[in-house]
PQR file with spaces between the fields and no chain letter, atoms N, CA, C, O and H, PARSE charges and radii, in Angstrom:
ATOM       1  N    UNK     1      15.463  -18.526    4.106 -0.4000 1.5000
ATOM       2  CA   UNK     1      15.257  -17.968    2.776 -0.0000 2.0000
ATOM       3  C    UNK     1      13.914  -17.249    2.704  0.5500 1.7000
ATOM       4  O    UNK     1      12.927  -17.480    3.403 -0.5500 1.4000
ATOM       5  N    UNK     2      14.072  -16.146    1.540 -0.4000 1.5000
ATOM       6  CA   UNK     2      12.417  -15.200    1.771 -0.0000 2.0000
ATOM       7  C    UNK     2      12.593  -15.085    0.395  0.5500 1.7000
ATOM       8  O    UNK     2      13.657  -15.238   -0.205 -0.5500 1.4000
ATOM       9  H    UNK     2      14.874  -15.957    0.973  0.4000 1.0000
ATOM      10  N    UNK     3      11.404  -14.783   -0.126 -0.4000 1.5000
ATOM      11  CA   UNK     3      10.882  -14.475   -1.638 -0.0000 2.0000
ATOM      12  C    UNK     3       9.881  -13.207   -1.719  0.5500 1.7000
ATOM      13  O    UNK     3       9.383  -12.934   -0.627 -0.5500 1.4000
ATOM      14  H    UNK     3      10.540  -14.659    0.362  0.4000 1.0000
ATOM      15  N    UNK     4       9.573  -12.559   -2.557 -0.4000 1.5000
ATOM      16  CA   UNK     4       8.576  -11.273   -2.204 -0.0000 2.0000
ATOM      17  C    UNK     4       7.954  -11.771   -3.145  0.5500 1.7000
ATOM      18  O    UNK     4       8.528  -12.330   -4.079 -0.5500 1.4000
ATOM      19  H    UNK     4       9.977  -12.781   -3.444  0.4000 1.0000
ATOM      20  N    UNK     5       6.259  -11.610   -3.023 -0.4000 1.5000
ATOM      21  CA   UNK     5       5.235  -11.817   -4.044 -0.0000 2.0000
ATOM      22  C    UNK     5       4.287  -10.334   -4.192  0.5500 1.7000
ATOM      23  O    UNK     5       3.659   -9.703   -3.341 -0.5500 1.4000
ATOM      24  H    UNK     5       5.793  -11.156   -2.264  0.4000 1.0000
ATOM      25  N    UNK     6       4.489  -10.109   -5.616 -0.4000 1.5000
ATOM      26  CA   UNK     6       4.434   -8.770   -5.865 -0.0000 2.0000
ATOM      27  C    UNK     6       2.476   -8.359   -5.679  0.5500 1.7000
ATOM      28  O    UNK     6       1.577   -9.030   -6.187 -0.5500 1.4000
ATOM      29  H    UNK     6       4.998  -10.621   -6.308  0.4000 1.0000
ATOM      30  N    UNK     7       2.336   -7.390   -5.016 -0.4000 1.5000
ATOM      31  CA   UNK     7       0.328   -7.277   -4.463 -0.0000 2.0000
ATOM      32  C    UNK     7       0.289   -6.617   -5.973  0.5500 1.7000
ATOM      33  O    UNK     7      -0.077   -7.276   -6.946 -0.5500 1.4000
ATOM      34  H    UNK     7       3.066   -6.845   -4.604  0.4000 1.0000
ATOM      35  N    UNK     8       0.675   -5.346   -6.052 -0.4000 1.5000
ATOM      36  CA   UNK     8       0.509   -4.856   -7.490 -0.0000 2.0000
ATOM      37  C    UNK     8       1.307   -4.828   -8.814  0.5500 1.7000
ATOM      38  O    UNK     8       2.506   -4.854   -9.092 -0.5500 1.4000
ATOM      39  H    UNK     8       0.972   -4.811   -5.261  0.4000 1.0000
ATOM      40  N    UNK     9       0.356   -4.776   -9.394 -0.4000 1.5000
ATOM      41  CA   UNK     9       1.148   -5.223  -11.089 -0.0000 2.0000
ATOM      42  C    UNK     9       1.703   -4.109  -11.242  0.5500 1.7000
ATOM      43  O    UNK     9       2.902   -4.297  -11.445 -0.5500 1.4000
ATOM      44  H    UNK     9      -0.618   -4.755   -9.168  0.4000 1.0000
ATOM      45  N    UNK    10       1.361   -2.709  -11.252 -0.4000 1.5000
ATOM      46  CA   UNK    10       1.728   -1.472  -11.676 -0.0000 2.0000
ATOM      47  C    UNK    10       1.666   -0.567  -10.348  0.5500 1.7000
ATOM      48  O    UNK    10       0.922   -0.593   -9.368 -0.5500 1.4000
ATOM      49  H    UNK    10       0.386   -2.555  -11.087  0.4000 1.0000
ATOM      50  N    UNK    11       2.886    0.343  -10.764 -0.4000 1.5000
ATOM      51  CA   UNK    11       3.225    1.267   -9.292 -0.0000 2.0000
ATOM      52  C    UNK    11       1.892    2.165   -9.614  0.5500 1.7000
ATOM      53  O    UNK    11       1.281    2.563  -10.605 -0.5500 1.4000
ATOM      54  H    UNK    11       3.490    0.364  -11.560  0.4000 1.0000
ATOM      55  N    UNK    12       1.836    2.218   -8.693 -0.4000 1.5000
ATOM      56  CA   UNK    12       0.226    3.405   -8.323 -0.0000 2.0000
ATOM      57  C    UNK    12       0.608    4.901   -7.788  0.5500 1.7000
ATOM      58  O    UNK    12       1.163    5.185   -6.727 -0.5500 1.4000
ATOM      59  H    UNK    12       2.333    1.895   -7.888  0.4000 1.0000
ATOM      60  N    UNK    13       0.146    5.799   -8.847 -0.4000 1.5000
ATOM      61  CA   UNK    13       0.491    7.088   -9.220 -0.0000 2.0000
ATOM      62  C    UNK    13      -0.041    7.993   -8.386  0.5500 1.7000
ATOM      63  O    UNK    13      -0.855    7.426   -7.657 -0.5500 1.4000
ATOM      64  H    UNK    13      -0.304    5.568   -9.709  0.4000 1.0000
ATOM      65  N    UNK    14       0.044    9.156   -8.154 -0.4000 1.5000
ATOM      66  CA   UNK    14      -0.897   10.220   -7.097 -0.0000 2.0000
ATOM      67  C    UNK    14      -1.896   10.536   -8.003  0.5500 1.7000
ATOM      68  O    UNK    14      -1.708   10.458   -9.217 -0.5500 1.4000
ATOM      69  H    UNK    14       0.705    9.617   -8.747  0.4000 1.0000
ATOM      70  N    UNK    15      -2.875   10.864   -7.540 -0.4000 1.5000
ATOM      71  CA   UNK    15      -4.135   11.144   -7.952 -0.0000 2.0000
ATOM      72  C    UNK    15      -3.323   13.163   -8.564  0.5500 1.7000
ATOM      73  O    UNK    15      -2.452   13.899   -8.100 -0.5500 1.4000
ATOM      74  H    UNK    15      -3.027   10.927   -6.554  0.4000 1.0000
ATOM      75  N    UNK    16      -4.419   13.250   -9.945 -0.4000 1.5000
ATOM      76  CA   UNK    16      -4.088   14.890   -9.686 -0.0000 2.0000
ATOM      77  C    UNK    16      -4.442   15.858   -8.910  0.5500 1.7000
ATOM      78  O    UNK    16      -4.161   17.041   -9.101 -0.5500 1.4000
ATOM      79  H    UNK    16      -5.126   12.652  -10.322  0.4000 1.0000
ATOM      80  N    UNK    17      -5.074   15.418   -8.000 -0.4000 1.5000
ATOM      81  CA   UNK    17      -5.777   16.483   -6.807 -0.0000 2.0000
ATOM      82  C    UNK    17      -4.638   16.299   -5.959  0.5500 1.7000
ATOM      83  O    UNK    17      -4.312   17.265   -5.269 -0.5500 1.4000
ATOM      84  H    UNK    17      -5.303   14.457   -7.845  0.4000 1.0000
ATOM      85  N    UNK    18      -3.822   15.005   -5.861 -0.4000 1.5000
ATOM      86  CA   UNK    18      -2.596   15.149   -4.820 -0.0000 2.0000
ATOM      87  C    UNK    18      -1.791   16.099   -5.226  0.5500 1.7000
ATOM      88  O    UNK    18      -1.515   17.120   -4.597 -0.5500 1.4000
ATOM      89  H    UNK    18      -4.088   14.220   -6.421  0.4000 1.0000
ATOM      90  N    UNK    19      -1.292   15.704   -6.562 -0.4000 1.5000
ATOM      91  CA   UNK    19       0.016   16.694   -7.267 -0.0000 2.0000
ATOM      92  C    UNK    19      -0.485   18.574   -7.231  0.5500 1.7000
ATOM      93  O    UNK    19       0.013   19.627   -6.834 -0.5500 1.4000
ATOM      94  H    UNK    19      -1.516   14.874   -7.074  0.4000 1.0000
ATOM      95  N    UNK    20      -1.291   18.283   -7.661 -0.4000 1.5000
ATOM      96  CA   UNK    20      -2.223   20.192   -6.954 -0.0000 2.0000
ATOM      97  C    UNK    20      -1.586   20.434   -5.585  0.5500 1.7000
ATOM      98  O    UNK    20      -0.501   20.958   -5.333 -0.5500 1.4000
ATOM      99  H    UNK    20      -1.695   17.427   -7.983  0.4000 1.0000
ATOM     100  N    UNK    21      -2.564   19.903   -4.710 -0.4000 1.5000
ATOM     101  CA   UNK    21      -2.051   19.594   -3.389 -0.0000 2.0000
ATOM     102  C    UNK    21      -0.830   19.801   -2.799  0.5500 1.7000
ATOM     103  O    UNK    21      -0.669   20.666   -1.939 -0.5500 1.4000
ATOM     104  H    UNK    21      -3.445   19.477   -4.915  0.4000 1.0000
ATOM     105  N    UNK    22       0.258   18.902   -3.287 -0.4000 1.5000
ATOM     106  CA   UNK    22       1.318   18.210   -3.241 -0.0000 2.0000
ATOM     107  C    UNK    22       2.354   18.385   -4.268  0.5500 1.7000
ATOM     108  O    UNK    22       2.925   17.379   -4.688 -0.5500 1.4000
ATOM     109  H    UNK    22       0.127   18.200   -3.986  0.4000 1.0000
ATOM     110  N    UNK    23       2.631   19.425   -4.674 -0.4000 1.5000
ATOM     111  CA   UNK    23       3.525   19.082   -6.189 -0.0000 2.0000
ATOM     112  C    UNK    23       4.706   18.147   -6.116  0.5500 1.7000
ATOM     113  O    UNK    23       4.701   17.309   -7.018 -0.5500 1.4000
ATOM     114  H    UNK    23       2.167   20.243   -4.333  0.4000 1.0000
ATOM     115  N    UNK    24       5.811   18.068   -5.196 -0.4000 1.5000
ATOM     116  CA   UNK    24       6.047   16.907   -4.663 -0.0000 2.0000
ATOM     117  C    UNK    24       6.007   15.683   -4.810  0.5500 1.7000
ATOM     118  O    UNK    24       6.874   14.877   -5.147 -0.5500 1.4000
ATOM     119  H    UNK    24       5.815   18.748   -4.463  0.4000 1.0000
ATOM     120  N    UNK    25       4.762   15.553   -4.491 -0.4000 1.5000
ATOM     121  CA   UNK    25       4.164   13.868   -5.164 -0.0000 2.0000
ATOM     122  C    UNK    25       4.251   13.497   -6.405  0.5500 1.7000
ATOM     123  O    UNK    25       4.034   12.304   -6.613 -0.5500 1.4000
ATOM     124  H    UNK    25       4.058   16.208   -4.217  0.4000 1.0000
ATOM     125  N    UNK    26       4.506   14.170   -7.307 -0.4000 1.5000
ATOM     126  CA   UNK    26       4.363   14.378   -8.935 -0.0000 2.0000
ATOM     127  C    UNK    26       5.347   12.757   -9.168  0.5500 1.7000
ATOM     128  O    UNK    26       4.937   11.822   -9.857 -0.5500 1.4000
ATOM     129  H    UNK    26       4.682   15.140   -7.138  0.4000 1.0000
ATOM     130  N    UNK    27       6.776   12.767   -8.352 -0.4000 1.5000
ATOM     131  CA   UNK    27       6.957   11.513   -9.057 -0.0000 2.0000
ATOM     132  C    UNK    27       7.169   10.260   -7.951  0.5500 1.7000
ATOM     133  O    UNK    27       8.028    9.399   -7.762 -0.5500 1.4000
ATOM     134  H    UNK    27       7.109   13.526   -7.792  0.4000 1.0000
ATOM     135  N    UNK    28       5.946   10.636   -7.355 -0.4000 1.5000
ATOM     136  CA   UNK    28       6.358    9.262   -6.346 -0.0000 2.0000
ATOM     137  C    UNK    28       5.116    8.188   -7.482  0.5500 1.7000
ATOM     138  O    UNK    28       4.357    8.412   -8.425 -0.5500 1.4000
ATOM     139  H    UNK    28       5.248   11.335   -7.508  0.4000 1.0000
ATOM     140  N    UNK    29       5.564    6.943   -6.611 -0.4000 1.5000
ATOM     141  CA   UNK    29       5.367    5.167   -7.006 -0.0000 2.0000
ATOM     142  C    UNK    29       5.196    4.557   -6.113  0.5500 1.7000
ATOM     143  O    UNK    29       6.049    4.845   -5.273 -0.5500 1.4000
ATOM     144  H    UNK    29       6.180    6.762   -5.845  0.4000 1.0000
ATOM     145  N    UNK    30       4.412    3.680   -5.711 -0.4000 1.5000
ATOM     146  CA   UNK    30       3.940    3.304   -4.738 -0.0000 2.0000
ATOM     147  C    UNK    30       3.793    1.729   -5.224  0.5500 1.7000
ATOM     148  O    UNK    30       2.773    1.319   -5.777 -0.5500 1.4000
ATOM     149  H    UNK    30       3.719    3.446   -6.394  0.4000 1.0000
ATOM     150  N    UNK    31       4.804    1.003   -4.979 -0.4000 1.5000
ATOM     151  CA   UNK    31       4.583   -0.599   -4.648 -0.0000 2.0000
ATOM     152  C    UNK    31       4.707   -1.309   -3.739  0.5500 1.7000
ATOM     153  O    UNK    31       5.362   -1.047   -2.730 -0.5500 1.4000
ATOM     154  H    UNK    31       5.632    1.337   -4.529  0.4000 1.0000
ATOM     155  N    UNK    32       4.064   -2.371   -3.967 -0.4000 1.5000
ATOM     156  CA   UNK    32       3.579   -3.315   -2.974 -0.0000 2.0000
ATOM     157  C    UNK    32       3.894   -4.625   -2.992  0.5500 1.7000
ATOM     158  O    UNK    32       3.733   -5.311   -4.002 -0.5500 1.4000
ATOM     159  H    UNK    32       3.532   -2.584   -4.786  0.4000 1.0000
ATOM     160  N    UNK    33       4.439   -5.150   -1.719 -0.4000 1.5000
ATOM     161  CA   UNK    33       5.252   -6.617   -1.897 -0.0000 2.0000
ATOM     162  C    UNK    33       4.847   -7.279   -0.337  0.5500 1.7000
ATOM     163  O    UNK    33       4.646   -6.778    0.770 -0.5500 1.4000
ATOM     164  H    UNK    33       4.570   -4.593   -0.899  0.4000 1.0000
ATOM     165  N    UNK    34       4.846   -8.229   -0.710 -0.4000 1.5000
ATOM     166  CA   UNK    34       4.989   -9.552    0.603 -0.0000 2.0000
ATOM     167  C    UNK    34       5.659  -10.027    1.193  0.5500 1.7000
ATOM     168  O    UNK    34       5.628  -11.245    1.021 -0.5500 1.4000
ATOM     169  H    UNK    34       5.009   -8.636   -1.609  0.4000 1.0000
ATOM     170  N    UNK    35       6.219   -9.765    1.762 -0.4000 1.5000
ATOM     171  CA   UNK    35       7.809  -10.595    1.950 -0.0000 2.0000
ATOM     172  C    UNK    35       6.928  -12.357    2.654  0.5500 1.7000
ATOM     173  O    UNK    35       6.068  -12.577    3.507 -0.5500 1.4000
ATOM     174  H    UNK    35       6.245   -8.775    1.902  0.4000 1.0000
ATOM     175  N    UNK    36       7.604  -13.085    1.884 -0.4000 1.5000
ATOM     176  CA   UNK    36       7.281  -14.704    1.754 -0.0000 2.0000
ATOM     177  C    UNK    36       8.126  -15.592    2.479  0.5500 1.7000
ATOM     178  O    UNK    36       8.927  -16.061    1.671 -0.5500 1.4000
ATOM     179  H    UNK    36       8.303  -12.907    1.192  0.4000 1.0000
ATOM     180  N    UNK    37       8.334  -16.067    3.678 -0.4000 1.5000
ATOM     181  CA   UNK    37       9.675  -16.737    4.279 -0.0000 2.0000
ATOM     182  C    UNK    37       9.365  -18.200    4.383  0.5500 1.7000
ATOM     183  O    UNK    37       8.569  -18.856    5.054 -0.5500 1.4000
ATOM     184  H    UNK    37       7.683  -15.685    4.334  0.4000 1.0000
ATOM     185  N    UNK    38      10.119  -18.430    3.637 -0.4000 1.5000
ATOM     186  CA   UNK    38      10.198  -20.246    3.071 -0.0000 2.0000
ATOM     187  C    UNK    38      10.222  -21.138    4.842  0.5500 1.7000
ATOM     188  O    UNK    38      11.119  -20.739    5.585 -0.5500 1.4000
ATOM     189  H    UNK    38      10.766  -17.897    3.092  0.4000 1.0000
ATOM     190  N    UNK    39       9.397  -22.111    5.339 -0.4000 1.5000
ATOM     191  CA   UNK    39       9.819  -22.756    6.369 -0.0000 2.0000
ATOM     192  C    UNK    39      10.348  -23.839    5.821  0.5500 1.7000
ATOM     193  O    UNK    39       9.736  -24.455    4.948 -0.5500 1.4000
ATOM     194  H    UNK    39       8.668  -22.435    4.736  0.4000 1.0000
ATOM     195  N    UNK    40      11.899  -24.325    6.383 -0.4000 1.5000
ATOM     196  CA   UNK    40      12.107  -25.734    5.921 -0.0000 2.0000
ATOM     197  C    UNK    40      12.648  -26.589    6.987  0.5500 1.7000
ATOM     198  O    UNK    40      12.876  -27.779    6.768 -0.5500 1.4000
ATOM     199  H    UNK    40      12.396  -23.825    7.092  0.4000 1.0000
């Protein structure tokens, strides 16, 4: 069995110098997880 424990509270956005950059990036989200594997 595995559980994920979430690193960030809120998806993390591109900076506006990326989306300039990058227009592209405009709707990416970026989260972050743990994957947690139960030993039993």
């Amino acid at each position: 069995n595995y559980g994920l424990k979430i690193i960030t509270k809120k998806p993390i956005r591109p900076s506006s110098e990326e989306v300039r950059d990058n227009p592209k990036a405009r709707s990416a989200k970026l989260r972050v997880a743990e994957k947690i594997i139960s030993v039993s």
